[in-house]
DOMARVO-791575 format. One record per residue (C-alpha): residue in one letter; z, y, x. Coordinates in Angstrom, 3 decimals. Last residue first. Layout:
<rs>
<r><zalum>A</zalum><c3>Z</c3><c2>Y</c2><c1>X</c1></r>
...
</rs>
This chain:
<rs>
<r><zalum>X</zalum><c3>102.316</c3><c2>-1.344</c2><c1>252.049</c1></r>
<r><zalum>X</zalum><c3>98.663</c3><c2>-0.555</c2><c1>251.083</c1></r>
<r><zalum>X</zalum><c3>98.050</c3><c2>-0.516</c2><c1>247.501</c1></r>
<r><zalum>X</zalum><c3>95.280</c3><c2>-1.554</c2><c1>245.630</c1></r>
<r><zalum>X</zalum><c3>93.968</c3><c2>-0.001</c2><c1>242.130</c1></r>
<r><zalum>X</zalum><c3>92.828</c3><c2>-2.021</c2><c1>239.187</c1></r>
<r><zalum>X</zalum><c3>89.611</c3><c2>-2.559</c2><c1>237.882</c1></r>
<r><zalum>X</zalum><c3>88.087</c3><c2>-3.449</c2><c1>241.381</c1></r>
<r><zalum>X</zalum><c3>85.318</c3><c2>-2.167</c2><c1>243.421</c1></r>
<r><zalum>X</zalum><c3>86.179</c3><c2>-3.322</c2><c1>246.863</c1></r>
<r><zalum>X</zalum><c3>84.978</c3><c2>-1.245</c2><c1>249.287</c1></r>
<r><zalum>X</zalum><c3>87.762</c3><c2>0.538</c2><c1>250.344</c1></r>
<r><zalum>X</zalum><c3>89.764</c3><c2>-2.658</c2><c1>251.161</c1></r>
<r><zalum>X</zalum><c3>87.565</c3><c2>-2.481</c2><c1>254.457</c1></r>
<r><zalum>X</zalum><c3>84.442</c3><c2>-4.081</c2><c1>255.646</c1></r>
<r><zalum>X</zalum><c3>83.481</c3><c2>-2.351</c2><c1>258.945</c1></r>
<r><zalum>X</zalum><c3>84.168</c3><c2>-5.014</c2><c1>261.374</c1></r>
<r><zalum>X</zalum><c3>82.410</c3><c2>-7.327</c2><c1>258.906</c1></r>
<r><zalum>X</zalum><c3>84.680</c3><c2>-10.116</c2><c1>257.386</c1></r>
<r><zalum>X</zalum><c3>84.478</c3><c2>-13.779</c2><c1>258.459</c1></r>
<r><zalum>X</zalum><c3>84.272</c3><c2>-15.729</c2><c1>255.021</c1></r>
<r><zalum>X</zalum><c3>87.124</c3><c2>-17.676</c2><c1>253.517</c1></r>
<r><zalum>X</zalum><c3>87.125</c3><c2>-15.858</c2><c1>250.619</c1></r>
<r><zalum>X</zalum><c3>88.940</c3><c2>-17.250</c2><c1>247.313</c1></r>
<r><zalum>X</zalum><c3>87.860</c3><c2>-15.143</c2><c1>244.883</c1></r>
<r><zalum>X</zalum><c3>89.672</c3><c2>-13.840</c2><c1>241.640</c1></r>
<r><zalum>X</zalum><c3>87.876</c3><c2>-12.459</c2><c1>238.535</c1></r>
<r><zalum>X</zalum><c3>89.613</c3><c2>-10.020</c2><c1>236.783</c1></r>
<r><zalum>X</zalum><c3>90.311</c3><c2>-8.862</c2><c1>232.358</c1></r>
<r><zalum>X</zalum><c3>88.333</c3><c2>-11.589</c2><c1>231.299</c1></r>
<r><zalum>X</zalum><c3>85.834</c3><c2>-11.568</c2><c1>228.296</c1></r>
<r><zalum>X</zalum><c3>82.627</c3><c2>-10.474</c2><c1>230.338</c1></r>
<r><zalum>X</zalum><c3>83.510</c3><c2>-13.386</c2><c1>232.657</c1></r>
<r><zalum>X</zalum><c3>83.597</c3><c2>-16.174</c2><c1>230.047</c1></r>
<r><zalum>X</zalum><c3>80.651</c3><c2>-14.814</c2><c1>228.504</c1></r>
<r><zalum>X</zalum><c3>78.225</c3><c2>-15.239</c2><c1>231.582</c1></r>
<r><zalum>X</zalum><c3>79.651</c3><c2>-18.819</c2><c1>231.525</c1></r>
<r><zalum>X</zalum><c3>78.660</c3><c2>-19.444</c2><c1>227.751</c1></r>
<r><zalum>X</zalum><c3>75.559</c3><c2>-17.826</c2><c1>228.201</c1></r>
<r><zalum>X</zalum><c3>74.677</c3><c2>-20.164</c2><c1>231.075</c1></r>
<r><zalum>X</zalum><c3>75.806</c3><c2>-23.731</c2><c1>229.403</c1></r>
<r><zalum>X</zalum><c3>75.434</c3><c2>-25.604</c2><c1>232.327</c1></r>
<r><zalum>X</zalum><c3>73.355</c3><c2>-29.077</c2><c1>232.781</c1></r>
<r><zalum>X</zalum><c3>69.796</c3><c2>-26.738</c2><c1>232.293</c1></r>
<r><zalum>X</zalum><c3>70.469</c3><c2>-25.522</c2><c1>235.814</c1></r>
<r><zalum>X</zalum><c3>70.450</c3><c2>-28.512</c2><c1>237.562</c1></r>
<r><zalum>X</zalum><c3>66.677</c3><c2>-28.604</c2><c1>238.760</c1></r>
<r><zalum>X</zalum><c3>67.358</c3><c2>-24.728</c2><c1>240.288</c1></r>
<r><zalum>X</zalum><c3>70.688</c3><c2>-25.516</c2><c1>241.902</c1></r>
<r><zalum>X</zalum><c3>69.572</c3><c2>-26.702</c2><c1>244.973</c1></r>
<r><zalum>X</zalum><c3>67.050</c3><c2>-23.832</c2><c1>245.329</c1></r>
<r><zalum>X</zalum><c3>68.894</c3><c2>-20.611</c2><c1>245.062</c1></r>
<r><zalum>X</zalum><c3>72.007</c3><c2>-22.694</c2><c1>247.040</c1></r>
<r><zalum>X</zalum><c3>70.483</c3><c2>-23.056</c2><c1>250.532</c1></r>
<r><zalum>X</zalum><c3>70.992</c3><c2>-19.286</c2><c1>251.557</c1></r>
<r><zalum>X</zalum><c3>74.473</c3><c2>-19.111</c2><c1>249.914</c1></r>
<r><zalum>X</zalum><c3>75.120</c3><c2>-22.377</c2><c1>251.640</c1></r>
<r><zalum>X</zalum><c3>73.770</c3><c2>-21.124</c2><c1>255.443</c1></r>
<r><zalum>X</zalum><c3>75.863</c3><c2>-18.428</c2><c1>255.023</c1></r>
<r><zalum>X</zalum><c3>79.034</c3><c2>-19.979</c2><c1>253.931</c1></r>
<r><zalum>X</zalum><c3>78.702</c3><c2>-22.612</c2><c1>256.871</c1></r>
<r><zalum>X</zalum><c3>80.701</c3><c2>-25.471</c2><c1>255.833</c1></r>
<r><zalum>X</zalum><c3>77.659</c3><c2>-27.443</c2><c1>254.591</c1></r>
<r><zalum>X</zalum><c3>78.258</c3><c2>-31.158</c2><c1>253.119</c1></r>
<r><zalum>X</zalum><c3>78.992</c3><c2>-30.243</c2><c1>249.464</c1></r>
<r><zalum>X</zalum><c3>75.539</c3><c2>-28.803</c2><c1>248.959</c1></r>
<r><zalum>X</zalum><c3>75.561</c3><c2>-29.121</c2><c1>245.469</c1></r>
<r><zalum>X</zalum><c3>77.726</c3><c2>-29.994</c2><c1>242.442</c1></r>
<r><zalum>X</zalum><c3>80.991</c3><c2>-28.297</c2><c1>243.190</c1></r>
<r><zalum>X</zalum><c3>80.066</c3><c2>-25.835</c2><c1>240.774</c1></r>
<r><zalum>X</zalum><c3>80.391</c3><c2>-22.636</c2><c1>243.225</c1></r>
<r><zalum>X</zalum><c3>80.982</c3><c2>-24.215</c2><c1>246.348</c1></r>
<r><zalum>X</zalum><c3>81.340</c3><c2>-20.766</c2><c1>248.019</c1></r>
<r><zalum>X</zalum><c3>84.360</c3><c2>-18.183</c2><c1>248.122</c1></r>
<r><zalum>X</zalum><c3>85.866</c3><c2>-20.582</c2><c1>245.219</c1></r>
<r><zalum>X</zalum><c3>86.598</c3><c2>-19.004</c2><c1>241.996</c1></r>
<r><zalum>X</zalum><c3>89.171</c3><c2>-17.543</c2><c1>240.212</c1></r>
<r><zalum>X</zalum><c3>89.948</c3><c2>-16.952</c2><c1>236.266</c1></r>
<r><zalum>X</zalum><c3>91.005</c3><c2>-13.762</c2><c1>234.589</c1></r>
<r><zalum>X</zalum><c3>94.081</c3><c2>-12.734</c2><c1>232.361</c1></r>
<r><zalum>X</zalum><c3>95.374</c3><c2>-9.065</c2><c1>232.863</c1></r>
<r><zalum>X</zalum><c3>98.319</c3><c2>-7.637</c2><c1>231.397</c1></r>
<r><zalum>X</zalum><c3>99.699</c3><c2>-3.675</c2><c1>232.292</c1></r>
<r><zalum>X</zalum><c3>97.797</c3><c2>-2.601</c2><c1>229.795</c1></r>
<r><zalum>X</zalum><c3>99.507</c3><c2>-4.575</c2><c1>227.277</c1></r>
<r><zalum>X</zalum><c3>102.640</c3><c2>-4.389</c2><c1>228.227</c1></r>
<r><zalum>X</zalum><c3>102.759</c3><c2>-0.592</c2><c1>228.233</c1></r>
<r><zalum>X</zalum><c3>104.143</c3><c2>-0.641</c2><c1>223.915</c1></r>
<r><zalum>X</zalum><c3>106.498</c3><c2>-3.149</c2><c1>224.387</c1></r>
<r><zalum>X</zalum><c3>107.454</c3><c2>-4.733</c2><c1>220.963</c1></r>
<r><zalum>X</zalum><c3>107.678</c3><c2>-7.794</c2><c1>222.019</c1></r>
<r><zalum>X</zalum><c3>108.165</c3><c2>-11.294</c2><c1>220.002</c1></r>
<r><zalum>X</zalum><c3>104.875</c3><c2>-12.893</c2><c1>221.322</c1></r>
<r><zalum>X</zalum><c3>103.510</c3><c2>-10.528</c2><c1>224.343</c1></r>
<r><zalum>X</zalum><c3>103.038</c3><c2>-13.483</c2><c1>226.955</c1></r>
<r><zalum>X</zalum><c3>101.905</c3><c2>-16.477</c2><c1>224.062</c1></r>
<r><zalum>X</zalum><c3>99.413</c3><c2>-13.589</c2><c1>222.322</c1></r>
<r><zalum>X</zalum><c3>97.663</c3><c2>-12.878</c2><c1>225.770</c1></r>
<r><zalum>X</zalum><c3>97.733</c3><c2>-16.637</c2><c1>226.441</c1></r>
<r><zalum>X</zalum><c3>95.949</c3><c2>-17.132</c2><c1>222.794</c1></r>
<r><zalum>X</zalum><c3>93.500</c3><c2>-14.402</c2><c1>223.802</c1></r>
<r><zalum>X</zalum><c3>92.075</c3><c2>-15.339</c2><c1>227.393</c1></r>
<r><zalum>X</zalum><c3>92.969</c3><c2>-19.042</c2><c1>226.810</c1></r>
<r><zalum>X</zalum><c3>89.094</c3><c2>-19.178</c2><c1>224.301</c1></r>
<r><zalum>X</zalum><c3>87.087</c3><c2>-18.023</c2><c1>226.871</c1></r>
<r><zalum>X</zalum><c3>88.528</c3><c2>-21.159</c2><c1>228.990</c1></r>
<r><zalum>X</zalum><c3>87.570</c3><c2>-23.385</c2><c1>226.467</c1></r>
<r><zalum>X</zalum><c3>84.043</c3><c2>-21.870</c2><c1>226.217</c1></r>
<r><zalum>X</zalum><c3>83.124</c3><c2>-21.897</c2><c1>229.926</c1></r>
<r><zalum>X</zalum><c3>83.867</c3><c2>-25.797</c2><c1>230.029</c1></r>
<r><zalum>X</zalum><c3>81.607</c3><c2>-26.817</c2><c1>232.805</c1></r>
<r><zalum>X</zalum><c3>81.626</c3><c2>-23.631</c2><c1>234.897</c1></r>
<r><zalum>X</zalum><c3>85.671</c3><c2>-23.140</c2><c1>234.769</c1></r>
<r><zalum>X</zalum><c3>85.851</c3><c2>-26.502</c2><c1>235.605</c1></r>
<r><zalum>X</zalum><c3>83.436</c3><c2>-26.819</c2><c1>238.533</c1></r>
<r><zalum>X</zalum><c3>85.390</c3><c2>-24.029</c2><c1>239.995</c1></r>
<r><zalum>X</zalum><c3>89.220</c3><c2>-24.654</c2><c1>240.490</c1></r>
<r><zalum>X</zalum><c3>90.072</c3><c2>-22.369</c2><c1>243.584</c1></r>
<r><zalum>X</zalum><c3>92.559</c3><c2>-21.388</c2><c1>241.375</c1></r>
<r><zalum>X</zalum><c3>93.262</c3><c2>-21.834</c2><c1>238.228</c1></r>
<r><zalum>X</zalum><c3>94.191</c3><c2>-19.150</c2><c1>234.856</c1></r>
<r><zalum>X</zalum><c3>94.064</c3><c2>-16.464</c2><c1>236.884</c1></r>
<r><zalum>X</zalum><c3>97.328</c3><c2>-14.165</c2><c1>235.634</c1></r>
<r><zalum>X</zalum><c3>98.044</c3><c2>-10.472</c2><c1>236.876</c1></r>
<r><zalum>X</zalum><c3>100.846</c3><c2>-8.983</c2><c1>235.724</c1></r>
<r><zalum>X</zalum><c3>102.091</c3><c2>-5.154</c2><c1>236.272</c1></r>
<r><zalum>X</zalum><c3>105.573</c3><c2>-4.840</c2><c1>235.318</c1></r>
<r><zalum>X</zalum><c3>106.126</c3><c2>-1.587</c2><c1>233.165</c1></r>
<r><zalum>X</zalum><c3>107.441</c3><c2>-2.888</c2><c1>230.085</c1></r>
<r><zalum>X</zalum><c3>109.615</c3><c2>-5.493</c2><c1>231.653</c1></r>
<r><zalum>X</zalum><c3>108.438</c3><c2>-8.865</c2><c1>232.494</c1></r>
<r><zalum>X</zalum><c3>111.685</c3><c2>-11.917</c2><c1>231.290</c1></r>
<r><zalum>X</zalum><c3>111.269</c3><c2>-13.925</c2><c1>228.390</c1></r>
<r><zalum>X</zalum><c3>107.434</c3><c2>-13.679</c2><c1>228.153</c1></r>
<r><zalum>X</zalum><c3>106.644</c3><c2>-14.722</c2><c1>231.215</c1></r>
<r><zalum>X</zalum><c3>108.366</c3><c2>-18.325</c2><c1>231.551</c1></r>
<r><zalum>X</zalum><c3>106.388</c3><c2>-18.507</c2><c1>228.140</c1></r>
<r><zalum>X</zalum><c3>103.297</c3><c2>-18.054</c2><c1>229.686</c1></r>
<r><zalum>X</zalum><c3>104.173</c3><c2>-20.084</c2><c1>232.999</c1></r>
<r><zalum>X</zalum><c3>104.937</c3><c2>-22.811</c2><c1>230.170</c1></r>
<r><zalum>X</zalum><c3>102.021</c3><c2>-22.125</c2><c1>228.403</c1></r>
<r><zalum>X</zalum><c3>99.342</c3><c2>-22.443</c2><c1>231.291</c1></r>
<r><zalum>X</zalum><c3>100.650</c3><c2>-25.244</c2><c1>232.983</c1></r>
<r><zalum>X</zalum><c3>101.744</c3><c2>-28.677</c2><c1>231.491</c1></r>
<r><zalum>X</zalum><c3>100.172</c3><c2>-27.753</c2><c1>227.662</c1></r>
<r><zalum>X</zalum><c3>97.397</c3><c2>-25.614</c2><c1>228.794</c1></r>
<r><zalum>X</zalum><c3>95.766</c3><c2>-28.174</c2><c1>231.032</c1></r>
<r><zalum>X</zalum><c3>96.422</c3><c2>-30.740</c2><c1>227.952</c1></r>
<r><zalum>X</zalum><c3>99.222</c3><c2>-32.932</c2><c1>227.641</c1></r>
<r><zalum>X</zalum><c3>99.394</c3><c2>-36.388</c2><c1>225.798</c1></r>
<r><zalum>X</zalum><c3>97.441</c3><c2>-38.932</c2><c1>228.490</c1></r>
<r><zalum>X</zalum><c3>94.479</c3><c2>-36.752</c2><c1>228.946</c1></r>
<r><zalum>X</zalum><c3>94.420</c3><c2>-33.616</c2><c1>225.870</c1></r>
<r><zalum>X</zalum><c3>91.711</c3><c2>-31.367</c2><c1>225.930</c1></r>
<r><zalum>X</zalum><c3>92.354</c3><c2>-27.527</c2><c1>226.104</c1></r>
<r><zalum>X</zalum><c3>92.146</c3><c2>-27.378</c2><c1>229.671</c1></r>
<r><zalum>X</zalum><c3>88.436</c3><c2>-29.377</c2><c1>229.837</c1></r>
<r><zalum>X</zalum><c3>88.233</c3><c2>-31.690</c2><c1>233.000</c1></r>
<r><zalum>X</zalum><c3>85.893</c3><c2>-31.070</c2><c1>236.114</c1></r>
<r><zalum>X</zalum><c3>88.110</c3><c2>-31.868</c2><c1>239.143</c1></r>
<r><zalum>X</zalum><c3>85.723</c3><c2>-29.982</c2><c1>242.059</c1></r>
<r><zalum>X</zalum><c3>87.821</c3><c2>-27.152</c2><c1>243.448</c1></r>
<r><zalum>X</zalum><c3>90.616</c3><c2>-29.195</c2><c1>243.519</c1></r>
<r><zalum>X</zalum><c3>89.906</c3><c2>-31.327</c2><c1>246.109</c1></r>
<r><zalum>X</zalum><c3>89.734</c3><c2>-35.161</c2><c1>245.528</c1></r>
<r><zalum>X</zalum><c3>90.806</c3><c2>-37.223</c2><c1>249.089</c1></r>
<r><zalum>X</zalum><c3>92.345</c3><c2>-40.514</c2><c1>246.218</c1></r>
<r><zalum>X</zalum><c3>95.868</c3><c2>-39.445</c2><c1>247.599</c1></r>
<r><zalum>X</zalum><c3>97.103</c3><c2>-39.637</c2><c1>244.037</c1></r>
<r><zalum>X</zalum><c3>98.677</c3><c2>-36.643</c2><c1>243.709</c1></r>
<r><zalum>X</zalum><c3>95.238</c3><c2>-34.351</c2><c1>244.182</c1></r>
<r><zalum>X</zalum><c3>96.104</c3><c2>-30.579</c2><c1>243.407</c1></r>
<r><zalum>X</zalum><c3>96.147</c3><c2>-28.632</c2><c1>240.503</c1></r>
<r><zalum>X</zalum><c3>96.953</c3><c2>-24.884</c2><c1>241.138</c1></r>
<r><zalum>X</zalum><c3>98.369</c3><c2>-21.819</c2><c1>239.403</c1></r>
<r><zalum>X</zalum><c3>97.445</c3><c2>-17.798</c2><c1>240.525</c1></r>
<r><zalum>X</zalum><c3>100.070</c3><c2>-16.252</c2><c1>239.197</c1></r>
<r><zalum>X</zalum><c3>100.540</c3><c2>-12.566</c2><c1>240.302</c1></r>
<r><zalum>X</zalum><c3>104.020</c3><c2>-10.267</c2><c1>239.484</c1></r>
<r><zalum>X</zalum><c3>104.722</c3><c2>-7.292</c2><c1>239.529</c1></r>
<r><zalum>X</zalum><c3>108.310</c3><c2>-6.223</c2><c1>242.125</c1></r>
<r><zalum>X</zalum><c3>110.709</c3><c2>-4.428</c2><c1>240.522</c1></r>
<r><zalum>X</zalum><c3>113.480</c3><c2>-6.382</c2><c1>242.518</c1></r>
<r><zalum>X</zalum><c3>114.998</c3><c2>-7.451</c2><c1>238.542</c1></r>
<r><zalum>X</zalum><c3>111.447</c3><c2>-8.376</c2><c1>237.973</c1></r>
<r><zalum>X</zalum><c3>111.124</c3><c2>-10.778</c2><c1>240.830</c1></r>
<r><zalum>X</zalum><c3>114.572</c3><c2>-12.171</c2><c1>240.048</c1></r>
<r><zalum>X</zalum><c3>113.342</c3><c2>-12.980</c2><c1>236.824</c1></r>
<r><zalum>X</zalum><c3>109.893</c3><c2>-14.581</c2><c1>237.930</c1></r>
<r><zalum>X</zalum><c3>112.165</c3><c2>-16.968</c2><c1>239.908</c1></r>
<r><zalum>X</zalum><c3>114.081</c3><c2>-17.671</c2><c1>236.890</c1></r>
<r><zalum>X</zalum><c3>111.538</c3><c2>-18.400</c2><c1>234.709</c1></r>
<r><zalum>X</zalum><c3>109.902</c3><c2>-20.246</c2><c1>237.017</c1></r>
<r><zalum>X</zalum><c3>112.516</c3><c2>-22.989</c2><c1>236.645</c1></r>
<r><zalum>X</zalum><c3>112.844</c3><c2>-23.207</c2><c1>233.325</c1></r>
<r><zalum>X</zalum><c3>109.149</c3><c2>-23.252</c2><c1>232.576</c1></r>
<r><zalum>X</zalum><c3>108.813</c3><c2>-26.334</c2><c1>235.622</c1></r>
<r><zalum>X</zalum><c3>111.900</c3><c2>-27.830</c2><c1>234.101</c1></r>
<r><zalum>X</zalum><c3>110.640</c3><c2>-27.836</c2><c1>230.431</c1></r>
<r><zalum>X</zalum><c3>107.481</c3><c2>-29.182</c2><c1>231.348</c1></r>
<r><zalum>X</zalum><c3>109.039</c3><c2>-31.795</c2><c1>232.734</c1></r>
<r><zalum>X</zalum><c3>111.536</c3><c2>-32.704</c2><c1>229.914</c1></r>
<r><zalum>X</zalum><c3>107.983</c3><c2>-32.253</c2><c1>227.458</c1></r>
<r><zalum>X</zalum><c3>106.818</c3><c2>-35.358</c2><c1>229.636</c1></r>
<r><zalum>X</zalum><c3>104.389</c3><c2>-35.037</c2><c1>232.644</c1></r>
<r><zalum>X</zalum><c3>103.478</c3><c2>-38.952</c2><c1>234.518</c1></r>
<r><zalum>X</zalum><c3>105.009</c3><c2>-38.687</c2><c1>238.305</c1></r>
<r><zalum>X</zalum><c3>102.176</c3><c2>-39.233</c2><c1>240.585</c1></r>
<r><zalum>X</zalum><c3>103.894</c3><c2>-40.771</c2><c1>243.841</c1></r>
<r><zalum>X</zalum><c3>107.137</c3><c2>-40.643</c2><c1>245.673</c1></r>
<r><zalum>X</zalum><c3>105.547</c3><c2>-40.064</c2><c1>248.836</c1></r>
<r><zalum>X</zalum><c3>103.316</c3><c2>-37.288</c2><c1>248.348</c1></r>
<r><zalum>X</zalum><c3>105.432</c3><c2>-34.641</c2><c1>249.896</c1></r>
<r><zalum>X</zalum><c3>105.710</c3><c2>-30.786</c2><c1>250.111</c1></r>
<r><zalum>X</zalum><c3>108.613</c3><c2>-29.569</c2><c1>251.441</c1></r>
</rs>
């Protein structure tokens, strides 16, 4: 049960060590059913301040009061990895979720997880399939891209018309090359789609570097 009452709780290594400790074991018992495994992590508001995820801009290598991004989640649910996927479990890892207007403000930090979380997950193993069977990505928002513009319209159509022009005189604040790097370098790219389908949209045509089963 999710609850805010208690208030913000300040992280400290014991903390850390809980949350690593703790998925461990669930990822375990995931691996012992043969299931793979997706992580798709989350930072959410504690302070009840109304601030949505998709638009906390903060670098995840930087430290803010001790502990980076990568220190409180992306190493621990590295390590928590490490100790216990088998050779043939299937992984795939997006680094945040629904978290945009960090992934387009600090492109090159997050280029720079792809490798060092590929060498935290496969440190110590000799595994020869784990490797393909790893993929590190980053997802996005269905809409609300930077978290910049528009932030009034729900309408996803009416945004993606809008959003050619509103983000034309605030170009030169991102670092294009760096973002169009970012995605070459990652293995998937999640999206959060919140869009009505079309009756005739199926799984089919997703083009996708892995393939989907239906269970």
């Amino acid at each position: 049960k999710m609850s805010w009452a208690n208030g913000c709780s300040k992280f400290s290594k014991l903390a850390i060590d809980r949350f690593r400790s703790g998925l461990q074991w669930c990822l375990a018992k995931a691996v012992e059913m043969d299931l793979d495994v997706a992580i798709t992590p989350h930072l959410d508001d504690g302070l009840e301040r109304g601030g949505w995820r998709n638009a906390l801009v903060f670098d995840p290598l930087e430290q803010y009061g001790g502990f980076s991004y990568y220190d409180i989640m992306l190493r621990p649910v590295a390590q928590a990895l490490n100790a216990v996927i088998a050779q043939d479990t299937k992984v795939w890892f997006a680094m945040q979720g629904e978290m945009s207007a960090t992934v387009v403000r600090h492109p090159r930090s997050w280029t720079a997880l792809v490798p060092r979380l590929k060498s935290d997950i496969l440190q110590g193993r000799q595994d020869e399939g784990l490797m393909q069977n790893l993929k590190i990505g980053v997802s996005t928002n269905f809409n609300k891209l930077c978290a910049c513009v528009l932030m009034d319209l729900v309408d996803p159509t009416e945004y993606l018309t809008k959003l050619p022009a509103a983000m034309k005189p605030i170009m030169k604040q991102f670092n294009t090359m760096a973002i169009v790097e970012l995605y070459n370098t990652v293995d998937l790219i999640g999206i959060s789609s919140y869009a009505c389908e079309w009756s005739w949209y199926t799984v089919c045509h997703l083009s996708t570097s892995c393939s989907l089963r239906m269970l």
